[in-house]
N, CA, C and O atoms as a GROMACS GRO file, in nm:
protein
  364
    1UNK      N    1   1.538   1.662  -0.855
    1UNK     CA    2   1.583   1.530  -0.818
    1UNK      C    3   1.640   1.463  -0.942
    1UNK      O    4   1.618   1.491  -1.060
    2UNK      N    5   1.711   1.377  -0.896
    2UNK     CA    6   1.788   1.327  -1.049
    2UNK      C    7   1.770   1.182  -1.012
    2UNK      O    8   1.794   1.152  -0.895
    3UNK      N    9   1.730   1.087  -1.098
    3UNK     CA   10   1.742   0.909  -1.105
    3UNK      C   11   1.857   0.826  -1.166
    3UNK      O   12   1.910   0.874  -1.265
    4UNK      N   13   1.884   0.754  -1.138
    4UNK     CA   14   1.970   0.688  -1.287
    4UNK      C   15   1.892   0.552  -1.271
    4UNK      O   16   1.854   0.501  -1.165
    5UNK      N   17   1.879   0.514  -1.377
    5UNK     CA   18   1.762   0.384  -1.490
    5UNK      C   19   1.911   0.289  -1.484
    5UNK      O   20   2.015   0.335  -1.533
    6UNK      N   21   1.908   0.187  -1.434
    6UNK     CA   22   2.041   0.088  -1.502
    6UNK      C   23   2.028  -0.045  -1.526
    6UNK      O   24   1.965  -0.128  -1.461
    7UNK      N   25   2.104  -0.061  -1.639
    7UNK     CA   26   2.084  -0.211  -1.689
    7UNK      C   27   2.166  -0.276  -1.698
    7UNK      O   28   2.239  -0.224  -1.614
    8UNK      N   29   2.246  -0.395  -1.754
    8UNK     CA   30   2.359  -0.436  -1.768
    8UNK      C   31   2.415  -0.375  -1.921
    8UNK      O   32   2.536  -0.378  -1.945
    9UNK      N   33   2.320  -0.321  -2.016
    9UNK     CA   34   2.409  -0.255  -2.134
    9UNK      C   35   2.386  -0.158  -2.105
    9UNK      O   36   2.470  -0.084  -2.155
   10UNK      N   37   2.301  -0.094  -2.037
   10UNK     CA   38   2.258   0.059  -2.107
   10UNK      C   39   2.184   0.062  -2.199
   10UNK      O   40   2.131   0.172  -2.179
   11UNK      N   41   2.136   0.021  -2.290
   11UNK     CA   42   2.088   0.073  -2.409
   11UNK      C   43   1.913   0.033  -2.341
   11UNK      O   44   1.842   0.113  -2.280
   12UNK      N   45   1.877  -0.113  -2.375
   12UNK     CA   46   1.720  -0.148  -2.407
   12UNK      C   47   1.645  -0.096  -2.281
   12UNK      O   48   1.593   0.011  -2.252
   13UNK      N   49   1.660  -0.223  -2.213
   13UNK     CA   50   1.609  -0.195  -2.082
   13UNK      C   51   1.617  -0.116  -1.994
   13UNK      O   52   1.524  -0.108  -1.913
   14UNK      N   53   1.735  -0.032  -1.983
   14UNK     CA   54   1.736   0.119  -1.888
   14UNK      C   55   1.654   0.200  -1.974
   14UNK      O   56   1.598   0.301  -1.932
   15UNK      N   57   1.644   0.161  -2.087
   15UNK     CA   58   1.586   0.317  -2.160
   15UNK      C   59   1.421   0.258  -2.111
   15UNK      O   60   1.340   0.341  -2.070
   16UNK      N   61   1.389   0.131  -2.117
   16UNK     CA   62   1.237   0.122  -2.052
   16UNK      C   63   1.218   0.195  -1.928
   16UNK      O   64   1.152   0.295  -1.898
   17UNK      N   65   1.312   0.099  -1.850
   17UNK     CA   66   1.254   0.170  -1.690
   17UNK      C   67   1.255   0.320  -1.716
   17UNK      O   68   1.159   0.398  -1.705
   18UNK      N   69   1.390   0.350  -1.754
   18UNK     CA   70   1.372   0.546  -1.778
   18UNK      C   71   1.214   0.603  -1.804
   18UNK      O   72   1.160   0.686  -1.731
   19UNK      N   73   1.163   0.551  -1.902
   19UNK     CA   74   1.046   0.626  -1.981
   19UNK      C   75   0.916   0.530  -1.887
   19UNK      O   76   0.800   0.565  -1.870
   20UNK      N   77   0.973   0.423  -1.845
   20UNK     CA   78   0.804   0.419  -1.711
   20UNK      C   79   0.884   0.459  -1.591
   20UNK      O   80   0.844   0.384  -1.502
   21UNK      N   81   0.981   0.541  -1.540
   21UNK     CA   82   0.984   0.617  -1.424
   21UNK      C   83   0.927   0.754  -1.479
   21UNK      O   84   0.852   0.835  -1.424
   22UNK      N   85   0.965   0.755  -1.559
   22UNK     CA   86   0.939   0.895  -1.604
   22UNK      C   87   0.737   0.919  -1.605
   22UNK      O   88   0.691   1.031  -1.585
   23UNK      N   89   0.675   0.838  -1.622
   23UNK     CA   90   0.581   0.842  -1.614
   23UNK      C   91   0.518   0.844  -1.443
   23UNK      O   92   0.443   0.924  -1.388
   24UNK      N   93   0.574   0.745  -1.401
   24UNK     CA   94   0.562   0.758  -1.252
   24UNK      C   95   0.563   0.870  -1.228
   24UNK      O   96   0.456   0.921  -1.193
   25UNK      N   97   0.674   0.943  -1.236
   25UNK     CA   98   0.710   1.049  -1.142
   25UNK      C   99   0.582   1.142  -1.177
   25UNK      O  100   0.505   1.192  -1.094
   26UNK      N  101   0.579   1.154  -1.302
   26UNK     CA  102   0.389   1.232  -1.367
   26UNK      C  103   0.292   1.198  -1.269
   26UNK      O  104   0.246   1.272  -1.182
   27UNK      N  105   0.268   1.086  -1.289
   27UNK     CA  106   0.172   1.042  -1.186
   27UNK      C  107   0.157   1.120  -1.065
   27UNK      O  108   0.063   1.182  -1.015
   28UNK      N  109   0.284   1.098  -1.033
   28UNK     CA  110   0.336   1.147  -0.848
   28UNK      C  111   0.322   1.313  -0.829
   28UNK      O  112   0.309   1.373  -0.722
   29UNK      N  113   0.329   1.384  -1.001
   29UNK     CA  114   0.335   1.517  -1.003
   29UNK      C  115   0.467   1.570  -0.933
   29UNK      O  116   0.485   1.673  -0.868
   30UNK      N  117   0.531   1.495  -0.958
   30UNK     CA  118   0.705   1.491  -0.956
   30UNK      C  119   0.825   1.537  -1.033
   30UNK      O  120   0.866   1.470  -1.128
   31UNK      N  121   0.900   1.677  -0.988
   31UNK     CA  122   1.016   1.700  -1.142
   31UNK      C  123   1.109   1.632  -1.083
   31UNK      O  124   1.153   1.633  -0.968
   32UNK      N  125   1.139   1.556  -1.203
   32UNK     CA  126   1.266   1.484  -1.170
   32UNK      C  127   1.351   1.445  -1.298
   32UNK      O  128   1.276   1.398  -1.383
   33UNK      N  129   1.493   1.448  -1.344
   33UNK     CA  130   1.549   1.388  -1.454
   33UNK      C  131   1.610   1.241  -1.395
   33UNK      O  132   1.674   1.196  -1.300
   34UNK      N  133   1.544   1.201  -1.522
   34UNK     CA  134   1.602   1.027  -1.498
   34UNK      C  135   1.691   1.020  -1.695
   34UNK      O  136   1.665   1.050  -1.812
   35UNK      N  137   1.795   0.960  -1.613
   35UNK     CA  138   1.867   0.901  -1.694
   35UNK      C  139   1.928   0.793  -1.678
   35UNK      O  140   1.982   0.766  -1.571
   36UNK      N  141   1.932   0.710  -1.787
   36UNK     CA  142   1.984   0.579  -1.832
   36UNK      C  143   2.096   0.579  -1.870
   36UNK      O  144   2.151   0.654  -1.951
   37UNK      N  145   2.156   0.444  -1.777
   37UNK     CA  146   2.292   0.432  -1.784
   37UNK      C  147   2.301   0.276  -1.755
   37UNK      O  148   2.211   0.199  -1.719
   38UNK      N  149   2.457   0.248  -1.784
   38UNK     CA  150   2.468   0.066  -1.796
   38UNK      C  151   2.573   0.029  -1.668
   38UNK      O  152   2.649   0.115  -1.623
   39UNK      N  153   2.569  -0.057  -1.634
   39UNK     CA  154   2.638  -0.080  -1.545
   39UNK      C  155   2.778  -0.078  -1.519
   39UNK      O  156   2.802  -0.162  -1.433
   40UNK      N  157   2.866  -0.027  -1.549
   40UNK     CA  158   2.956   0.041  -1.623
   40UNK      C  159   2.992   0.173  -1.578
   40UNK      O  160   3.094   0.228  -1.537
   41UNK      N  161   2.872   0.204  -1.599
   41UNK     CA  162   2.886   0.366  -1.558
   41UNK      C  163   2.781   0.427  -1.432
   41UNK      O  164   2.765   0.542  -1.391
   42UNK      N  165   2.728   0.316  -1.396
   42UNK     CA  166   2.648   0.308  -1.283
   42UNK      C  167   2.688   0.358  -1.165
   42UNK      O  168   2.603   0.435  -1.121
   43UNK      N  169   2.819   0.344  -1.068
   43UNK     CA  170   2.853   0.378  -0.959
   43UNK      C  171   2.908   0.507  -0.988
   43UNK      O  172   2.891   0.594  -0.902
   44UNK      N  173   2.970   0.537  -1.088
   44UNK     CA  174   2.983   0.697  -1.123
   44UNK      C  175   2.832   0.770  -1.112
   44UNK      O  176   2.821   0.844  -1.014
   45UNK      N  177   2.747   0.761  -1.175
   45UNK     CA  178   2.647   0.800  -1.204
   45UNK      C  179   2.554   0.835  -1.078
   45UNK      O  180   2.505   0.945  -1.056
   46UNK      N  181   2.540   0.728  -1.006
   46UNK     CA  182   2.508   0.679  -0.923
   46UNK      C  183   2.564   0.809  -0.733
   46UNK      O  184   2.512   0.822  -0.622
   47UNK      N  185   2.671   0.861  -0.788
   47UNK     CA  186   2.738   0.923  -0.704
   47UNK      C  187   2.641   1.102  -0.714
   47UNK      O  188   2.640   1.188  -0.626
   48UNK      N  189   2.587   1.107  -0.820
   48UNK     CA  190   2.589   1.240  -0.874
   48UNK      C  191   2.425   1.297  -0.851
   48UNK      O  192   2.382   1.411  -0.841
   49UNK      N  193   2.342   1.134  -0.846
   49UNK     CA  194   2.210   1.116  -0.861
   49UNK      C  195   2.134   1.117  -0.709
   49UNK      O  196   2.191   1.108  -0.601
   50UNK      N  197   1.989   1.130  -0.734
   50UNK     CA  198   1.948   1.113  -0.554
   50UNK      C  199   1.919   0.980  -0.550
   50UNK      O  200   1.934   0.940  -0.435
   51UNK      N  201   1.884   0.893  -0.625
   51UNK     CA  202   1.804   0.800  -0.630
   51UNK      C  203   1.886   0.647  -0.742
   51UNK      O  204   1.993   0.682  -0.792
   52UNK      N  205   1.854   0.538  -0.768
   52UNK     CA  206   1.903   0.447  -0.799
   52UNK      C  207   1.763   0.356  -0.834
   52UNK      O  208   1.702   0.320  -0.733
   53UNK      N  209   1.704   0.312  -0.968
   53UNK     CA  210   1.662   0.249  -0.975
   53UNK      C  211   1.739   0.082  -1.053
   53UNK      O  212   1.836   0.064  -1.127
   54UNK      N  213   1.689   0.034  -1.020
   54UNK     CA  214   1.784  -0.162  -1.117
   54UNK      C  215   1.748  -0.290  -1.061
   54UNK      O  216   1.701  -0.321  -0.952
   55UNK      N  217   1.781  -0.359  -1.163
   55UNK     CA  218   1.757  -0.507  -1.074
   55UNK      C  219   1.784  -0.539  -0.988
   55UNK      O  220   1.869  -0.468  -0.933
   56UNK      N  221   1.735  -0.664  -0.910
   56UNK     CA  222   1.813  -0.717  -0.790
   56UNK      C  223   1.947  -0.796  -0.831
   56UNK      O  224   2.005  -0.851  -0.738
   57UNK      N  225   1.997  -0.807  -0.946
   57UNK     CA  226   2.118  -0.893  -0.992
   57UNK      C  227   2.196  -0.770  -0.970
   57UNK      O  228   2.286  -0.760  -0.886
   58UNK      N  229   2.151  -0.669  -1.057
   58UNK     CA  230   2.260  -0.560  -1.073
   58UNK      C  231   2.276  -0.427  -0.949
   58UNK      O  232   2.344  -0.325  -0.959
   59UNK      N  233   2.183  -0.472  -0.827
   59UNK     CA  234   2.185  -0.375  -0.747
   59UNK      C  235   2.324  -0.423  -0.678
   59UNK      O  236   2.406  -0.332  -0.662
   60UNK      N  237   2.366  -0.571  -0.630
   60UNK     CA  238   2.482  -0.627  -0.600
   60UNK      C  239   2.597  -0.590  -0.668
   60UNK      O  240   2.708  -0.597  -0.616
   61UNK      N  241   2.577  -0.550  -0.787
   61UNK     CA  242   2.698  -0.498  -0.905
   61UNK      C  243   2.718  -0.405  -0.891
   61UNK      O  244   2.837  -0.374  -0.897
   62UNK      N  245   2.605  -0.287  -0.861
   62UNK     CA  246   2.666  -0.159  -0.862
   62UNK      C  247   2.742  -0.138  -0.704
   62UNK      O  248   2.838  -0.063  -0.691
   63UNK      N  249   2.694  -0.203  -0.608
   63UNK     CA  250   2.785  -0.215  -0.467
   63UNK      C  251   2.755  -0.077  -0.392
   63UNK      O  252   2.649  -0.014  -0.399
   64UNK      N  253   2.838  -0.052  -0.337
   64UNK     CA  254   2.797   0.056  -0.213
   64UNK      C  255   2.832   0.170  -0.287
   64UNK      O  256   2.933   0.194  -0.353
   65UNK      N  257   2.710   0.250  -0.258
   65UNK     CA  258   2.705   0.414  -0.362
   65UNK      C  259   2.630   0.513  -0.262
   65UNK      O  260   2.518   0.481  -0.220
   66UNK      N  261   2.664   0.580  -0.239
   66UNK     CA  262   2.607   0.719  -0.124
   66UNK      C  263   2.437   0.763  -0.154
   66UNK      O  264   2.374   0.830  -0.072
   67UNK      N  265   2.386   0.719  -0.269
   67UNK     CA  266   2.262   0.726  -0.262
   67UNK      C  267   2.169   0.564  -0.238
   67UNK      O  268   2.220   0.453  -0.222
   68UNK      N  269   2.059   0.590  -0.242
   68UNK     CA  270   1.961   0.499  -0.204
   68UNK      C  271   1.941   0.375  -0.343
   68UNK      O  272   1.968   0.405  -0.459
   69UNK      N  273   1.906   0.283  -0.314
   69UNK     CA  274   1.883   0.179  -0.469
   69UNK      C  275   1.811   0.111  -0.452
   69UNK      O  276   1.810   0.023  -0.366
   70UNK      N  277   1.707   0.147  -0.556
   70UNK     CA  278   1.564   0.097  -0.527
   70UNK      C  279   1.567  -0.023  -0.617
   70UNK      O  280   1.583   0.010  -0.735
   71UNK      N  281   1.559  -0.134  -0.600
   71UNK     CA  282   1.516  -0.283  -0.699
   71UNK      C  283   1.355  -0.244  -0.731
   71UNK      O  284   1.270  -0.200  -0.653
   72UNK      N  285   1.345  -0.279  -0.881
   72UNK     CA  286   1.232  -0.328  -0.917
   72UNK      C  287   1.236  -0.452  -0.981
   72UNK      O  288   1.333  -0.484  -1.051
   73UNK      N  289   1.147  -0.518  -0.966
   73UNK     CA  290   1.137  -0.619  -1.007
   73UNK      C  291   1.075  -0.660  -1.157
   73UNK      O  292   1.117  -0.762  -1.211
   74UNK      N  293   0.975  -0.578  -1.221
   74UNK     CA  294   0.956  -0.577  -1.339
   74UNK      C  295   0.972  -0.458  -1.388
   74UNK      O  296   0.930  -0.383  -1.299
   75UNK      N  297   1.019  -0.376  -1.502
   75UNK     CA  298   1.059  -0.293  -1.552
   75UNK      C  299   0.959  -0.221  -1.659
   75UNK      O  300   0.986  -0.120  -1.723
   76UNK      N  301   0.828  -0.300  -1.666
   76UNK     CA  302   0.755  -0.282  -1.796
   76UNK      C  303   0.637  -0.273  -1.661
   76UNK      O  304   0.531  -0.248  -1.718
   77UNK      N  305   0.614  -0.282  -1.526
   77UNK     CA  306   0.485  -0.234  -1.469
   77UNK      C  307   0.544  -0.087  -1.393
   77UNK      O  308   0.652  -0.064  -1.338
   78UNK      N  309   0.416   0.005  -1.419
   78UNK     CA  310   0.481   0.133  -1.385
   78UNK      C  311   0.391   0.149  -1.233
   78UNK      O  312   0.411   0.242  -1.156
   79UNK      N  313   0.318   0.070  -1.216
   79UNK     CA  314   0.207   0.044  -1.074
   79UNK      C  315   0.338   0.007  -0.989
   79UNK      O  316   0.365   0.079  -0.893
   80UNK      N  317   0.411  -0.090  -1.017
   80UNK     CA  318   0.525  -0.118  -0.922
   80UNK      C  319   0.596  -0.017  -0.936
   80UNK      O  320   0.604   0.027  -0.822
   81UNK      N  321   0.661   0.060  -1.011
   81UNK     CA  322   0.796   0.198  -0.997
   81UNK      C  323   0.699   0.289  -0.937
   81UNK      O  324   0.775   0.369  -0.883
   82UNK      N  325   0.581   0.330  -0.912
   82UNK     CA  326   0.504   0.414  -0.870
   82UNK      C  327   0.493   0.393  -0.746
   82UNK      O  328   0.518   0.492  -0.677
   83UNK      N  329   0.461   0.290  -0.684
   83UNK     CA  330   0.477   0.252  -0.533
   83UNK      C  331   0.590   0.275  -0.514
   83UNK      O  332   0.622   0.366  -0.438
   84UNK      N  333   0.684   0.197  -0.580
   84UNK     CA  334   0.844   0.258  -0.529
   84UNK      C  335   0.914   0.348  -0.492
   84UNK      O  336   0.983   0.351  -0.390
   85UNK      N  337   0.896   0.459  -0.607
   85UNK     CA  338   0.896   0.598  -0.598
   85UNK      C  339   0.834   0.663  -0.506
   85UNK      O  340   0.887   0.737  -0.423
   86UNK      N  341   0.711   0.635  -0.518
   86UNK     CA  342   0.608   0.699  -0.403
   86UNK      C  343   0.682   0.687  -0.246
   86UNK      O  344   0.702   0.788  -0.179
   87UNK      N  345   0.719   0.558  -0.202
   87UNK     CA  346   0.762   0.531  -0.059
   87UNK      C  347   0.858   0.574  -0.030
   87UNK      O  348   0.902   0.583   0.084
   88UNK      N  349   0.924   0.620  -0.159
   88UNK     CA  350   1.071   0.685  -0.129
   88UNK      C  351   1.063   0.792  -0.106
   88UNK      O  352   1.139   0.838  -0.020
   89UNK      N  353   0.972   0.875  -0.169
   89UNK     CA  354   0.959   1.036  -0.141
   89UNK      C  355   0.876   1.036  -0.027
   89UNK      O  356   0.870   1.142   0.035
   90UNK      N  357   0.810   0.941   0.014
   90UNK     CA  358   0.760   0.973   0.189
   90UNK      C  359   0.820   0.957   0.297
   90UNK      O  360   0.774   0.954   0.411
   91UNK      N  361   0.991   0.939   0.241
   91UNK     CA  362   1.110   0.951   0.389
   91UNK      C  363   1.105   1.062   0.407
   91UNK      O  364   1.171   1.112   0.498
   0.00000   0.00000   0.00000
């Protein structure tokens, strides 16, 4: 499975969510590559990936993309990307 982490630069904050999805998915006993990307390169990215994690500002930015886009709301609790994740892999 592949993720993309997105932020409005790319750099800080995608690289957080990246490394607490990445833990999630541990949790979940989940292989998956997640990579971080900025909004920018988001709907490309986004095309290639199963999954979509980002804000609710920037889920409107990245717009209509053939995979799923999960909002989180804090980026630094991995209890919330873990539920997230979790409900997604029980479609």
């Amino acid at each position: 499975m592949k993720i993309v982490a997105v932020c409005g630069m790319g750099i800080g904050t995608s690289v957080l969510l990246k490394m607490n999805a990445e833990k999630a998915l541990r949790a979940l006993d989940v292989d998956a590559e997640v990579e971080a990307a900025d909004i920018g390169s988001a709907r490309g990215a986004a095309r290639m990936a199963n999954l979509v994690l980002t804000s609710a500002e920037l889920a409107e930015e990245i717009g209509d993309v053939p995979t799923e886009v999960i909002v989180i709301s804090n980026f630094t609790d991995v209890a919330e990307i873990t539920d997230k994740l979790s409900a997604f892999l029980a479609k």
